[in-house]
C-alpha positions in Angstrom: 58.4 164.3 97.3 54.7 162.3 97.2 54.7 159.5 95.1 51.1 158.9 95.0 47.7 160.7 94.0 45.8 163.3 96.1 42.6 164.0 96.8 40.6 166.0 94.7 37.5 167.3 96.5 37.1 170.9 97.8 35.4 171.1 101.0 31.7 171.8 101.2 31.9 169.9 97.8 28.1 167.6 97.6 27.2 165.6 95.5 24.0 162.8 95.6 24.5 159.2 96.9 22.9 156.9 94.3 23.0 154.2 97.3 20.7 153.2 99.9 21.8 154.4 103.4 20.4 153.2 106.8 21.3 153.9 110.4 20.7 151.3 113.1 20.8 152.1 116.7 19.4 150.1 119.7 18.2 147.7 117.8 16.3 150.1 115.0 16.2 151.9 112.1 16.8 155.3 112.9 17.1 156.9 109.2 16.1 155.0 105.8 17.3 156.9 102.6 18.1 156.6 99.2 18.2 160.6 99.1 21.4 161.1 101.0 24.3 163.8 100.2 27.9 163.4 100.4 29.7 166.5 101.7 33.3 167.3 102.2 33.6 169.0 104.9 37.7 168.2 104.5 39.0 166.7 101.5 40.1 163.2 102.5 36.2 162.2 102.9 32.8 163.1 102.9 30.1 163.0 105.6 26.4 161.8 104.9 23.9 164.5 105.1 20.0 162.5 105.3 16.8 164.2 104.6 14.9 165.0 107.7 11.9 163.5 106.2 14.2 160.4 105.7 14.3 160.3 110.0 12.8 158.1 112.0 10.0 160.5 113.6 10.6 161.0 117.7 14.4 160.1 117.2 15.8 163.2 116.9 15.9 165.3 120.3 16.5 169.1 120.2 19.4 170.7 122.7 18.0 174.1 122.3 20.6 175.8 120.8 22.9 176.3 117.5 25.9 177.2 116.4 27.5 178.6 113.0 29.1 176.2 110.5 30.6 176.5 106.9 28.1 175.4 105.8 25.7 177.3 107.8 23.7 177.6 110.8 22.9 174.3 112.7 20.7 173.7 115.1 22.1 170.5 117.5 20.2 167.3 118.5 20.7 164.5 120.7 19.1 161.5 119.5 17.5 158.7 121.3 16.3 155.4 121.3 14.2 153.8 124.3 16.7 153.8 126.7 20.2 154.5 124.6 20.6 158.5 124.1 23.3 160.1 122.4 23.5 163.9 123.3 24.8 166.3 121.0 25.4 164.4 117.5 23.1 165.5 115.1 23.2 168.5 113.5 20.3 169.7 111.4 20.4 172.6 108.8 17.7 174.9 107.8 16.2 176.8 105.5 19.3 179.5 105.8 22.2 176.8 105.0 25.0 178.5 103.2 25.5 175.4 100.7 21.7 175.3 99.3 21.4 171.6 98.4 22.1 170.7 102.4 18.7 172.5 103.6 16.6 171.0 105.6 19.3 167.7 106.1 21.1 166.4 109.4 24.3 165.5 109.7 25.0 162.7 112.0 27.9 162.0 114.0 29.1 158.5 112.8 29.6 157.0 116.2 25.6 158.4 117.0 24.5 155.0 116.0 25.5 151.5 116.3 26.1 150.9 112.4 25.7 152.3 109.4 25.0 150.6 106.3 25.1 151.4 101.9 22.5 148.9 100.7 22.8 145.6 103.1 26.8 146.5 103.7 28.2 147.6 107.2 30.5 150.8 106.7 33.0 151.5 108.8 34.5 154.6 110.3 33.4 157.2 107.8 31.1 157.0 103.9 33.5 155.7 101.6 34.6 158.0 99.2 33.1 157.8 95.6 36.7 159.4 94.4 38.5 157.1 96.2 40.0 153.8 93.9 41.8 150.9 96.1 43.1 148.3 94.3 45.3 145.1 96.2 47.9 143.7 93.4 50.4 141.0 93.7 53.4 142.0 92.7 57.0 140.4 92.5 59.2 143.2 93.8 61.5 142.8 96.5 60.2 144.4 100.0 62.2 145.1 103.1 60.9 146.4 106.5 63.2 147.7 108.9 63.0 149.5 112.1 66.6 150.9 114.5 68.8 148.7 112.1 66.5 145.3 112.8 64.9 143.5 109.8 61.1 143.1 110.7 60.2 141.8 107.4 61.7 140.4 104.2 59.5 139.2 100.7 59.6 138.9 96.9 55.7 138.1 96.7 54.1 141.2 98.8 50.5 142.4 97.8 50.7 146.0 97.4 47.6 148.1 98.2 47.0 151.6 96.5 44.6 153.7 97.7 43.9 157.3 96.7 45.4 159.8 99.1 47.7 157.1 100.8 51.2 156.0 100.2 51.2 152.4 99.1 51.1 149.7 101.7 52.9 146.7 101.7 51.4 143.7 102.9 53.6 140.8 103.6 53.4 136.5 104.0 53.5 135.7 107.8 55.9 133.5 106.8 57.9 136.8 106.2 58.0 138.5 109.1 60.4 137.9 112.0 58.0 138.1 114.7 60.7 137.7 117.2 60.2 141.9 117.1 56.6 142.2 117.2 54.3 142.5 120.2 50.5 141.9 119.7 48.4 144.3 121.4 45.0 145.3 122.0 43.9 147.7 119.0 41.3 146.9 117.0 40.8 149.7 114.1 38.3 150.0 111.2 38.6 151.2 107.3 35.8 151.8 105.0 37.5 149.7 102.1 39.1 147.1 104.1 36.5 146.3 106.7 38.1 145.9 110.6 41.6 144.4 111.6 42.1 141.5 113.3 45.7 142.3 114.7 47.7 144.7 115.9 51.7 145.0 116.8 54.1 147.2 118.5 57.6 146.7 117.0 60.3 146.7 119.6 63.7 147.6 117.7 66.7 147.8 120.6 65.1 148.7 123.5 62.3 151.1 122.4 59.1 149.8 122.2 57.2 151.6 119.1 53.1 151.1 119.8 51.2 149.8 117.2 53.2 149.8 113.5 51.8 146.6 112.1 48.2 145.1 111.7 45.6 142.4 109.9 42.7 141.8 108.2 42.2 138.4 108.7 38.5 138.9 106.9 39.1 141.7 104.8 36.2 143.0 102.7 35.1 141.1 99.2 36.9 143.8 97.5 40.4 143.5 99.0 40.8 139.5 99.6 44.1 139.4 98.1 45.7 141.1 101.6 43.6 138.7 103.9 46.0 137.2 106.9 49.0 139.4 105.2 50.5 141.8 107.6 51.2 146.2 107.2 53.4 148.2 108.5 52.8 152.0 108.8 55.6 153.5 105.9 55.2 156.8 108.0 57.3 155.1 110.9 59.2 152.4 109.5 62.3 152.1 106.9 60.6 150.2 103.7 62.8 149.5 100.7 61.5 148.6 97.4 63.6 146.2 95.2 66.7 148.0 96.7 65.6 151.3 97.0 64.8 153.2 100.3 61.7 154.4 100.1 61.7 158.6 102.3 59.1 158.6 104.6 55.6 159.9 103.5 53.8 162.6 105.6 49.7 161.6 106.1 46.6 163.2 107.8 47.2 159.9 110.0 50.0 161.7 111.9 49.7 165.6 113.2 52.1 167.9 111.4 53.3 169.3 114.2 54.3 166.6 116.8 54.1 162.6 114.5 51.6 161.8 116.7 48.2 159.7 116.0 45.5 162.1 114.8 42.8 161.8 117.5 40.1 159.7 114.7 43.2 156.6 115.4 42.2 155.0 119.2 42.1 151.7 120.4 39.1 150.8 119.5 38.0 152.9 116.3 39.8 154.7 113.5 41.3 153.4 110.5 44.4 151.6 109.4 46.0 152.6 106.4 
């Protein structure tokens, strides 16, 4: 049973993006807009669409062929800067798109260009959704992590984080966790609301090692200060119980269906922690 709000857009939803949006790779501006058009091309978020006119001229590169889309036929780009060239992630739509507002727009893939930015912000990973609300409180109930029988974390002052779409997270006091379980690693992801962590840990529990169940944000965004230095673990792989009460085990798009794996947009150096 979900304890927590879904999304609510269709795909091939669009609406206009009353911000600024600019594009920086190689060093320039490669698209300058205050025209831009959020689409969902799958519910959780949307993807900007910019204005062709809104392109830096000479950027864009056409491959020479198309392919069909929900949205409708695209034709596919590379695009280039001096020296840096990214093949095949732009697609522009024409005249005969299927969802009328997205004519004559291209849809860029996010890692085309070195950053993205909404008026003199960097964005991370994806547009942040205009449906999407996350709000960090402090709160006074009684948290328990556990993992295999072991306690990872214990503490009556977490700062809970809802965010539409995602079970609540629980971040914790350092002070509250029993590190003697965790094992920094590499990863380094990145959230639109929550800027980019600054930790990672595996949680050993027995003698299974489980990769990557914890992380950081040691300078979280303005927005969600109240979690910065506090630690997460994923619900969707770890025993949480709340003022007594085990919480069951949420199902999200960040695991696949079919085998509880990471969805491919998680890696070690991209992605997006919950």
């Amino acid at each position: 049973m979900r304890d927590y709000p879904v999304m609510i857009a269709q795909a091939n939803h669009v609406e206009p993006v009353p911000r600024r949006v600019r594009a920086i790779l190689n060093g320039e501006t490669v698209l300058d807009t205050t025209k831009a058009l959020y689409c969902w091309e799958w519910p959780y978020y949307p993807q900007y669409y910019i204005p062709l006119e809104d392109v830096k001229d000479g950027v864009l590169s056409p491959h020479g062929y198309a392919h069909h889309s929900p949205r409708g036929k695209v034709s596919v780009h590379g695009v280039r800067v001096g020296d840096v060239e990214r093949p095949n992630s732009a697609r522009l739509l024409g005249e005969d798109a299927l969802v009328g507002d997205l004519k004559g727009t291209v849809r860029f893939e996010w890692g085309a260009v070195d950053s993205w930015l909404e008026e003199d912000e960097q964005v991370f990973v994806h547009p942040r959704n205009p449906y999407v609300r996350v709000d960090a409180l402090r709160s006074t109930r009684a948290v328990r992590v556990e993992l295999a029988g072991a306690v990872l974390a214990r503490s009556s002052c977490p700062v809970l984080v809802f965010e539409t779409g995602l079970p609540t997270r629980y971040y914790i006091n350092r002070t509250e966790v029993d590190f003697s379980h965790l094992v920094p690693t590499t990863t380094v992801t990145e959230c639109p609301y929550k800027g980019r962590t600054t930790g990672y840990w595996s949680v050993r529990a027995g003698v299974e090692l489980h990769p990557d169940l914890a992380w950081t944000y040691d300078f979280p965004t303005r927005q969600l200060q109240p979690i910065a230095g506090l630690i997460a673990f994923y619900n969707e792989k770890v025993d949480i119980f709340v003022d007594g009460r085990q919480l069951e085990r949420p199902r999200t798009h960040f695991f696949s269906d079919k085998k509880g794996e990471w969805y491919s947009t998680f890696t070690s150096t991209r992605g997006r922690a919950g």
